[in-house]
KOLTORLUM-526901 format. One line per field, with one value per residue (C-alpha): residue in three letters; x, y, z. Coordinates in pm, 1 decimal. Example, Ala and Ser with C-alpha at 12.3 -4.5 7.8 and 13.67 -1.06 7.14 Angstrom:
! residues 2
resn [ala,ser];
x [1230.0,1367.0];
y [-450.0,-106.0];
z [780.0,714.0];
END
This chain:
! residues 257
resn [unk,unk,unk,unk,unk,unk,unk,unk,unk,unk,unk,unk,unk,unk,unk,unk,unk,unk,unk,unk,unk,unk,unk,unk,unk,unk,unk,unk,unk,unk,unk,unk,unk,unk,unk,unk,unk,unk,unk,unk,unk,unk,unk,unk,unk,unk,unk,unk,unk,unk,unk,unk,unk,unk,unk,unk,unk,unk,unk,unk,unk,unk,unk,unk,unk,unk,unk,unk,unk,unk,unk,unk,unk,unk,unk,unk,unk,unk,unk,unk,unk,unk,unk,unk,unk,unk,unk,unk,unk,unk,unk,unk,unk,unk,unk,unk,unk,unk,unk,unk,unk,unk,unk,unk,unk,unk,unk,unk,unk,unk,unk,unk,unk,unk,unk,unk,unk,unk,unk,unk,unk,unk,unk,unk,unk,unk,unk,unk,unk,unk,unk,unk,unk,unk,unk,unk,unk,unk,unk,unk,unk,unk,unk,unk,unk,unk,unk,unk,unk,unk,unk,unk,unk,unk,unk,unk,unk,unk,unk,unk,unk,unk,unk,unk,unk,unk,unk,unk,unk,unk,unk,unk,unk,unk,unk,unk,unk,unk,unk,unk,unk,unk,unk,unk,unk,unk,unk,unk,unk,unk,unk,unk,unk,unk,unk,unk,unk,unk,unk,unk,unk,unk,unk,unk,unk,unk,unk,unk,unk,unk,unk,unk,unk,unk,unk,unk,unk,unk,unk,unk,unk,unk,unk,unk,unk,unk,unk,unk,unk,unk,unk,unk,unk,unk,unk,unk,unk,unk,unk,unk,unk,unk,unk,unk,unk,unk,unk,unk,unk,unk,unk,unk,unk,unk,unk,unk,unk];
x [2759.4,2705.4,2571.0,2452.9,2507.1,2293.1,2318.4,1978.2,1848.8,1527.9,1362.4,1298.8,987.1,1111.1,1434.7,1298.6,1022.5,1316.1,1536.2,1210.7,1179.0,1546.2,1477.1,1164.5,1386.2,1665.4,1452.0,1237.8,1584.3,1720.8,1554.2,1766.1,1751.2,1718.2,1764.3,1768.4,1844.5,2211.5,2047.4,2164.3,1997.0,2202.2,2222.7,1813.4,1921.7,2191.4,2139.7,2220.4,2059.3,2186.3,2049.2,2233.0,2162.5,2318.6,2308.8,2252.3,2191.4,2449.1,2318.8,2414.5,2196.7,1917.8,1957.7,2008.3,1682.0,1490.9,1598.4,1480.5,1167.1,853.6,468.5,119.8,-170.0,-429.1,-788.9,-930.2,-1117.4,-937.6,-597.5,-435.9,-481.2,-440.8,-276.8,69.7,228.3,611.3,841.8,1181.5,1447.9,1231.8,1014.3,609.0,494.6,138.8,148.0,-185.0,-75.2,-242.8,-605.5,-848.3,-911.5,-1141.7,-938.9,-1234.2,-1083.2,-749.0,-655.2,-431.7,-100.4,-150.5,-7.5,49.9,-255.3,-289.1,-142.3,64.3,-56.6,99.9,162.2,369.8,566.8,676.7,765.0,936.4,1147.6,1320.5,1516.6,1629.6,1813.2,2191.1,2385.0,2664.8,2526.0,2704.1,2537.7,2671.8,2529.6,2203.6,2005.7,2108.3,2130.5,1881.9,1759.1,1553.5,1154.3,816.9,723.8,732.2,530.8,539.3,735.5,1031.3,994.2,1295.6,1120.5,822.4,749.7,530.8,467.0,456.1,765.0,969.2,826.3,697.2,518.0,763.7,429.1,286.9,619.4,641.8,1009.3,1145.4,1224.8,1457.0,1351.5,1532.5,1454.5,1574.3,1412.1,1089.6,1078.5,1214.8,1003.2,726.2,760.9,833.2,517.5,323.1,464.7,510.6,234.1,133.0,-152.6,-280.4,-619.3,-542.3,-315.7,-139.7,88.9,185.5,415.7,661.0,963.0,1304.1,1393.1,1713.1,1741.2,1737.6,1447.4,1335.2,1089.9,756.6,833.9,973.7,685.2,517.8,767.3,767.1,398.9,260.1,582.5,490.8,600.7,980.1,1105.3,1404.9,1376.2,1347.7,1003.6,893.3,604.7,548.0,212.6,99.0,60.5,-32.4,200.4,25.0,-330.9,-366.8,-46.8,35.4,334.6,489.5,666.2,990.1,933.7,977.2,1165.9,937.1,1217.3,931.0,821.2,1156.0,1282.6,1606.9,1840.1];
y [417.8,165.0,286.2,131.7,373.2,303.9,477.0,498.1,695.0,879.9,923.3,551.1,495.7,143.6,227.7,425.0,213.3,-68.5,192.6,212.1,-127.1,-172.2,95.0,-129.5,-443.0,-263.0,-48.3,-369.0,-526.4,-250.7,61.9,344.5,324.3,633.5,730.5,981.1,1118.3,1276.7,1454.3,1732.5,2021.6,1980.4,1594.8,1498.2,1140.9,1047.9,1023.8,793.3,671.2,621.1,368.9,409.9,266.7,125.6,-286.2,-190.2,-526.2,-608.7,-595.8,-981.0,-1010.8,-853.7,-989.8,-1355.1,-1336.6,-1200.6,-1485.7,-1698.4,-1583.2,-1751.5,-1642.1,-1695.8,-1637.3,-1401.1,-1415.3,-1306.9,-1527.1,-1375.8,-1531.8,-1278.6,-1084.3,-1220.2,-1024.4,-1220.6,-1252.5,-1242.1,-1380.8,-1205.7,-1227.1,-1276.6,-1035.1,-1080.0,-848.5,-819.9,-659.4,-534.8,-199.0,-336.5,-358.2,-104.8,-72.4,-351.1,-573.8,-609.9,-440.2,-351.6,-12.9,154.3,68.1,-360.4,-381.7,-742.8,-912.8,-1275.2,-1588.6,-1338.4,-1406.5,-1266.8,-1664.2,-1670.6,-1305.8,-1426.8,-1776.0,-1672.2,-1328.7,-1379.6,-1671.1,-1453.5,-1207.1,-1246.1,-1412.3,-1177.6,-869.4,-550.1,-226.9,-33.3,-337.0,-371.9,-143.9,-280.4,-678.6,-810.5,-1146.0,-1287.0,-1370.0,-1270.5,-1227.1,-839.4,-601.2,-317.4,-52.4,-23.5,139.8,-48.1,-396.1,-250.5,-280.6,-142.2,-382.2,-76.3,112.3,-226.6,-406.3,-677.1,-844.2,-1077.3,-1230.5,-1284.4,-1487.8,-1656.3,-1470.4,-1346.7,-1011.1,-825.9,-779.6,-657.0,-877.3,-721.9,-410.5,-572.5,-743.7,-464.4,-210.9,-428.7,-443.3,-64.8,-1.1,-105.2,151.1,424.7,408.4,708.6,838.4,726.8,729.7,813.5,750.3,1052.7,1232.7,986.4,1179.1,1070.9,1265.8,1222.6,1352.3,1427.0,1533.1,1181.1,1051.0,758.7,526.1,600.9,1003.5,896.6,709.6,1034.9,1248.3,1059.5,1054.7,1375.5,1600.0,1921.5,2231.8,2330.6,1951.1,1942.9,1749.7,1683.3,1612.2,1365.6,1221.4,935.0,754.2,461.1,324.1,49.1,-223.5,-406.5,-521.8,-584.9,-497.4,-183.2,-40.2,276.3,519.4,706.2,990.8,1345.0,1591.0,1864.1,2189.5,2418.5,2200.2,2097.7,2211.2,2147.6,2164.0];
z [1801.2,1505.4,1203.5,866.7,542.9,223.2,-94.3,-277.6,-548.5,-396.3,-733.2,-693.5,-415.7,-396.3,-299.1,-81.4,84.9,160.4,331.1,581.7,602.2,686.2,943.4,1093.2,1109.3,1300.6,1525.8,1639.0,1740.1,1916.4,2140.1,2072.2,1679.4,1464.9,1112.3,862.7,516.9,361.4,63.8,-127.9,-327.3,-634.4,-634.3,-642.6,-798.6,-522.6,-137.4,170.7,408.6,754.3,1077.3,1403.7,1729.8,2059.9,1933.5,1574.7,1408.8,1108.5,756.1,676.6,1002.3,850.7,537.3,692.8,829.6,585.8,309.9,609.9,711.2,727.6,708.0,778.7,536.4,754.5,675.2,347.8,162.5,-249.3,-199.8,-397.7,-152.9,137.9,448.9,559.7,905.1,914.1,1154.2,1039.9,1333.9,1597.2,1501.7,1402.2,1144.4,975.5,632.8,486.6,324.0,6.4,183.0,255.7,620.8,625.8,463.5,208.5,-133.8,-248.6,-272.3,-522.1,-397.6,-469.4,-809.5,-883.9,-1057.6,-1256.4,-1109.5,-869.2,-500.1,-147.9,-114.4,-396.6,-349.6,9.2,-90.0,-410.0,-352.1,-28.2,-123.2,-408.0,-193.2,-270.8,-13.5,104.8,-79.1,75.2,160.1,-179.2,-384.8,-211.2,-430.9,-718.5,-661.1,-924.3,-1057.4,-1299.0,-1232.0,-1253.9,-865.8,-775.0,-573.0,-816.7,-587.7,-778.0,-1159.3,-1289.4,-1286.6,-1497.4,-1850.5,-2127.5,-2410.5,-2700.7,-2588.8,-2489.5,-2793.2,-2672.8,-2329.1,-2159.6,-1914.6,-2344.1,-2400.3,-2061.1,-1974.1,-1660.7,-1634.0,-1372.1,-1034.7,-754.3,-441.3,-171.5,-312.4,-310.3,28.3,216.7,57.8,110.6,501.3,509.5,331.5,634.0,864.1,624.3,427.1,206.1,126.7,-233.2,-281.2,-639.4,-882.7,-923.1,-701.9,-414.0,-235.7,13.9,191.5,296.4,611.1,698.4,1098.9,1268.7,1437.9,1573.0,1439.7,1520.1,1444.1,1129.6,969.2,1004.3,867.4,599.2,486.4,690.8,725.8,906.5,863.0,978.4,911.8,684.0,464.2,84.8,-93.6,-419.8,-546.6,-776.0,-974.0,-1004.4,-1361.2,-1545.0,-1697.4,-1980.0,-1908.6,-1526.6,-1368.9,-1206.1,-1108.0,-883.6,-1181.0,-1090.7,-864.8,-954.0,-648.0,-574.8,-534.2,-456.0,-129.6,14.9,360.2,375.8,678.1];
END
């Protein structure tokens, strides 16, 4: 059976997040799909994570589309944030993970503020997706801009310990794009709980399941599911901006197989 294998480091939500929206792209082509985690005890920095299915979709497939998609602006009358429908390989996806569930206020999880609007993170970051990026370089394929969601901790910045504000000095700073988008669309699905600021947790499961059991397991694990447990915050980044910090692996909580 085709398979896709991703390394990711699962102290990084982002990371993460993108592996589950990898896994929504490739289920929604394909019934059949599952996934699931390779994690080890001793290794909390290093794991894999693996998609199989019947007509598993390529990654430059994926990837192809997402750099291609186009949206929708859904009703909301703040356009920063505004919900967006996707069409991404023939799919239609609504993301609103950043909205209460009226789709009145944002919630904890939107961390982009200023001149930074859902219009301009979905025109901006999927062009930046490398062309030809493999699955070993698709973690760490970065560029240079402004436009990020806030899910992965290596884009962020904090003016006193970095020295100075790069938004104050009108500079780009790195963002990883594929990162962002994919995280972004697996945020819908799997979205945790984080009605605060502290202690988002999120978990790594690592028997494989199919979709809809997996976006449970990975916000609401029950008891008896291997798997491997972390939780991250959300912080702020200079005045307005918030971001999701590095996650810390919880030993006492894990399950593993």
């Amino acid at each position: 059976m085709p398979e896709l294998r991703l390394p990711l480091d699962p102290c990084n939500p982002g990371q993460f997040f993108a592996c589950c929206g990898l896994f929504e792209l490739a289920a929604g082509k394909t019934a059949g799909t599952g996934a699931h985690f390779v994690c080890a005890e001793d290794r909390p920095r290093r794991a894999e994570f693996v998609v199989s299915g019947p007509e598993l979709p390529g990654l430059e497939t994926l990837l192809k589309g997402l750099r291609e998609l186009t949206f929708d602006l859904v009703d909301n009358d703040e356009e920063s944030i505004r919900p967006v429908r996707l069409r991404v390989n023939g799919q239609t996806l609504e993301l609103d993970w950043w909205l209460d569930e009226f789709r009145e206020r944002p919630t904890s999880l939107k961390c982009w503020a200023g001149q930074v609007t859902t219009r301009k993170l979905f025109e901006e970051l999927p062009s930046l997706i490398d062309d030809g990026v493999t699955a070993d370089g698709l973690m760490t394929s970065g560029r240079m801009t402004k436009s990020k969601f806030g899910g992965d901790p290596r884009s962020a910045w904090n003016a006193l310990d970095f020295g100075y504000s790069p938004n104050v000095h009108n500079q780009d700073a790195a963002t990883y794009p594929a990162v962002e988008v994919l995280a972004a669309i697996g945020l819908q699905g799997f979205r945790p709980r984080a009605g605060r600021r502290d202690r988002v947790a999120y978990s790594l499961w690592t028997v494989d399941l199919p979709l809809a059991v997996a976006r449970i397991a990975a916000t609401a694990p029950w008891d008896g599911l291997p798997r491997f447990d972390y939780h991250f915050e959300i912080a702020k980044r200079g005045q307005s901006y918030k971001y999701f910090t590095f996650g810390k692996f919880d030993e006492r909580k894990a399950y593993y197989r």
